[in-house]
C-alpha positions in Angstrom: -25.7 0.9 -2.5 -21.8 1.2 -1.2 -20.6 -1.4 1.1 -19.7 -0.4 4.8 -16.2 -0.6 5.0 -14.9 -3.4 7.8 -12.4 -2.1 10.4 -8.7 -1.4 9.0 -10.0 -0.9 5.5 -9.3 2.3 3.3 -9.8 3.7 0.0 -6.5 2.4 -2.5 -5.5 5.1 -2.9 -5.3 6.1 0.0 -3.4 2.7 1.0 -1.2 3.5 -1.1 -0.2 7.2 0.0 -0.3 5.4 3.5 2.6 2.8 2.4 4.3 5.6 1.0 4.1 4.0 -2.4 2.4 7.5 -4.0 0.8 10.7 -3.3 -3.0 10.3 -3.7 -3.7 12.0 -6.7 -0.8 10.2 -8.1 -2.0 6.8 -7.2 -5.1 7.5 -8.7 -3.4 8.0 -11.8 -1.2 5.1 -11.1 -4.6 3.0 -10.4 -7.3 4.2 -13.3 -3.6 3.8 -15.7 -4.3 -0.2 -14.9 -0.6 -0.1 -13.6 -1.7 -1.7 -9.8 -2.3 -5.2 -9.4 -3.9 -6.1 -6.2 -3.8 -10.0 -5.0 -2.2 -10.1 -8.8 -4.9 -9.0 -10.3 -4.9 -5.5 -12.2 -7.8 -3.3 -10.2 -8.7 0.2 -11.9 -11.3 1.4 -8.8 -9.2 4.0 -6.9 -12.1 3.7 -4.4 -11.7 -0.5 -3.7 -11.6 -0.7 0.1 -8.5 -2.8 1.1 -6.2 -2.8 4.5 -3.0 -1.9 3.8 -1.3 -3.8 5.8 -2.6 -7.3 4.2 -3.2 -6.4 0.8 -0.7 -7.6 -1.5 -0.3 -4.2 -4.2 2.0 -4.2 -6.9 3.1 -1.0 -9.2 4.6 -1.6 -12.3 5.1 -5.6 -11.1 7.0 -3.6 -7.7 5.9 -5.0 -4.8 5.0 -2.3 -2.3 6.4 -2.7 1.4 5.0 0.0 4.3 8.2 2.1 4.5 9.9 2.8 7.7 8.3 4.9 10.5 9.7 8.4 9.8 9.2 11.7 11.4 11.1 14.9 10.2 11.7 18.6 11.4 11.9 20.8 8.2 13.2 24.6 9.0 10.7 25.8 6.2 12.3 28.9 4.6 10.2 32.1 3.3 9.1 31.8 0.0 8.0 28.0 -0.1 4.7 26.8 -0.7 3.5 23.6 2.0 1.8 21.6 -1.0 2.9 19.0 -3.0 2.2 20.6 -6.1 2.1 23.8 -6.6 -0.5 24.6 -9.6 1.3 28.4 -10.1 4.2 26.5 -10.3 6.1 27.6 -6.9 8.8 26.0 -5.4 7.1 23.4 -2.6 8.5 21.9 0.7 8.9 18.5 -1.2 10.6 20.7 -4.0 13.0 20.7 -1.5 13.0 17.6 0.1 13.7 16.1 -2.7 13.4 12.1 -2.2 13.4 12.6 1.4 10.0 14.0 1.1 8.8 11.1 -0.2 5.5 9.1 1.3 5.4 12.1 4.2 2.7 14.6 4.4 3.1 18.0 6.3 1.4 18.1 10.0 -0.4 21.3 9.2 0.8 24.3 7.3 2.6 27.3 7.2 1.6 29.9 4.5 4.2 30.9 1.9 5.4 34.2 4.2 6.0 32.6 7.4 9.1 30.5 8.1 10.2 28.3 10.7 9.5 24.5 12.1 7.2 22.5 9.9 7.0 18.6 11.2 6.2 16.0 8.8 6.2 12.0 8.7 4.3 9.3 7.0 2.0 8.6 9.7 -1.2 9.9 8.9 -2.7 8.8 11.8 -0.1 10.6 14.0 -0.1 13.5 11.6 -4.1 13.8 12.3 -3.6 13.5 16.1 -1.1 16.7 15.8 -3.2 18.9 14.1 -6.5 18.3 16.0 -6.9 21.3 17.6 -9.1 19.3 20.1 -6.0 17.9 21.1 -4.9 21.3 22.3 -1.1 21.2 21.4 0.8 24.5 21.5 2.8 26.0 18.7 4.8 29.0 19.7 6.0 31.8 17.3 8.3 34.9 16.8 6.0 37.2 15.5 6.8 40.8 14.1 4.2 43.3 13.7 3.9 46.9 12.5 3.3 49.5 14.9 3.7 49.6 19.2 1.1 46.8 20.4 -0.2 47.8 24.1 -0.8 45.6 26.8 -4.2 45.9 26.5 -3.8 44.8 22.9 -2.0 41.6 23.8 -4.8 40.7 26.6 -7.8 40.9 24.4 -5.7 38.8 21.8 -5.4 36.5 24.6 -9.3 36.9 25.4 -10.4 36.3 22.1 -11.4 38.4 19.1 -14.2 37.9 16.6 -12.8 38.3 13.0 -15.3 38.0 9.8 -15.2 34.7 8.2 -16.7 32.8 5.4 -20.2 33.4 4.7 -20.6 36.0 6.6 -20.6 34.5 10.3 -17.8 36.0 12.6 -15.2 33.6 13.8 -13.6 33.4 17.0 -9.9 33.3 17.9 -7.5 33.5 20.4 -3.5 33.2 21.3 -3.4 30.8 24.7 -0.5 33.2 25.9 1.0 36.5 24.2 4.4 38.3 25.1 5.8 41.3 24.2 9.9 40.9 23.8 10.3 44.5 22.2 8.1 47.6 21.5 8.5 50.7 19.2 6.3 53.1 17.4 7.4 51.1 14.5 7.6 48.1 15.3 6.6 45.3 18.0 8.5 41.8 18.2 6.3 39.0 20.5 6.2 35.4 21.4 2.8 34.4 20.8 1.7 30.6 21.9 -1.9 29.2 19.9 -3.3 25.9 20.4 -5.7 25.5 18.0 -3.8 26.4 14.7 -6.4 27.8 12.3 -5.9 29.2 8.9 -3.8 32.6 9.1 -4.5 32.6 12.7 -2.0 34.9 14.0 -2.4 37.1 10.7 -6.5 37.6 11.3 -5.5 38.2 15.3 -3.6 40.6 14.9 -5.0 42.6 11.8 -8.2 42.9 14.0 -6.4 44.8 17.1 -5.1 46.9 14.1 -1.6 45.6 13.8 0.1 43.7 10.4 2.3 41.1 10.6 5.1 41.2 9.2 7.7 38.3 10.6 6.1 35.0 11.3 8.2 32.1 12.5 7.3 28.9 14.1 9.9 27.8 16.7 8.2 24.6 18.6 5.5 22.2 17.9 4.3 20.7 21.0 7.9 18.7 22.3 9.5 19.3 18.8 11.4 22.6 18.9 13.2 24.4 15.9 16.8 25.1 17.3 19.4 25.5 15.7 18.6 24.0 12.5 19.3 25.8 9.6 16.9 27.4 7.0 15.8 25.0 3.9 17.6 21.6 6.5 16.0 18.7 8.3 16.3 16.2 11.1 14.6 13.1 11.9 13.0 12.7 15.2 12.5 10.2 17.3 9.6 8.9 19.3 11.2 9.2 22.1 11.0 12.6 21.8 7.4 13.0 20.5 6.2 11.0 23.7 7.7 14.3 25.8 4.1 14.7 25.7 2.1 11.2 25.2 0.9 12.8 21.5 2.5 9.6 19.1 0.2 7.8 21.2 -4.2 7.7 20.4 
């Protein structure tokens, strides 16, 4: 029978990825590969509840320190995967990164086509407030679509839409606020405002009202806006200015 957890504990592994030590699937390695000591004694449970910030963990005899709070705006570029591996091998927003991608984990996702502000930081706690959409944060896009969309178009988007989803049950979405910049018979280009941030939201929105997307491009995050910040750059932010709106706080 497992053992209820007391309050603060968490897996090791997972206190690890929380200190910023290792990814989780690396410190699971790391752990079963007898190279963490905990309390100087070698532990090969990647499941052994501990609190991070008591537990005295070693690596390699390395003592492991919680890193500095850190917060980052990444202008993802098109192309880029938002994984930390990539098992087809393509290049990944910590590809990037580099070492500055290190002990962070991505608030969210953008899918390889899109482009545009992806927020990360290495508190997962934080990270899970952002992308609850319970917590009803808006993201707000530059969205580029084939064909004229009509007014009436962007009101039922607006209104919600039912779109077919897994198992057969129909799954309802819907943009908090759509606006129509430019329109053509080929081509419409929108600011589109979602709250919720499900998988290939705006995609499956638009594809039922008949239109593709073709230009995706994230340019806020709640407070956090894109800018002028180049493709494949980042900048740290402060909490200063994620308390715009009260969200670095439970």
């Amino acid at each position: 029978m497992t053992s209820r957890r007391q309050p603060g504990q968490v897996s090791l592994d997972r206190a690890l990825s929380k200190l910023g030590a290792a990814s989780r699937a690396d410190a699971r390695a790391l752990i079963t590969e007898g190279r963490v000591r905990l309390d100087g004694r070698v532990v090969h449970d990647p499941s052994l509840a501990v609190v991070p910030e008591t537990a005295h963990l070693t690596i390699d005899g390395r003592e492991i320190r919680r890193a500095a709070w850190r917060f980052i705006a990444f202008h993802k570029p098109r192309g880029i995967v938002t994984t930390r591996r990539d098992p087809e091998g393509r290049q990944t927003v910590f590809d990037v990164l580099g070492q500055d991608g290190r002990g962070l984990v991505a608030v969210g996702r953008l899918d390889r086509a899109s482009t545009g502000l992806l927020l990360l930081t290495n508190d997962t706690q934080l990270a899970n407030r952002l992308a609850d959409p319970s917590q009803r944060i808006t993201r707000r896009y530059v969205v580029t679509v084939r064909g004229r969309v009509s007014d009436e178009a962007a009101r039922e988007i607006e209104g919600g839409v039912t779109v077919p989803a897994a198992g057969g049950r129909g799954e309802r979405l819907h943009a908090s606020r759509v606006t129509i910049r430019k329109a053509s018979n080929r081509e419409t280009h929108l600011i589109v405002e979602l709250t919720e941030g499900k998988n290939r939201e705006l995609r499956r929105l638009f594809e039922a009202v008949g239109h593709a997307v073709t230009r995706l491009h994230r340019i806020a995050f709640g407070p956090i806006e894109l800018g002028d910040l180049p493709a494949g750059r980042w900048r740290d932010v402060g909490k200063d200015e994620i308390d715009a709106q009260r969200i670095s706080r439970p």
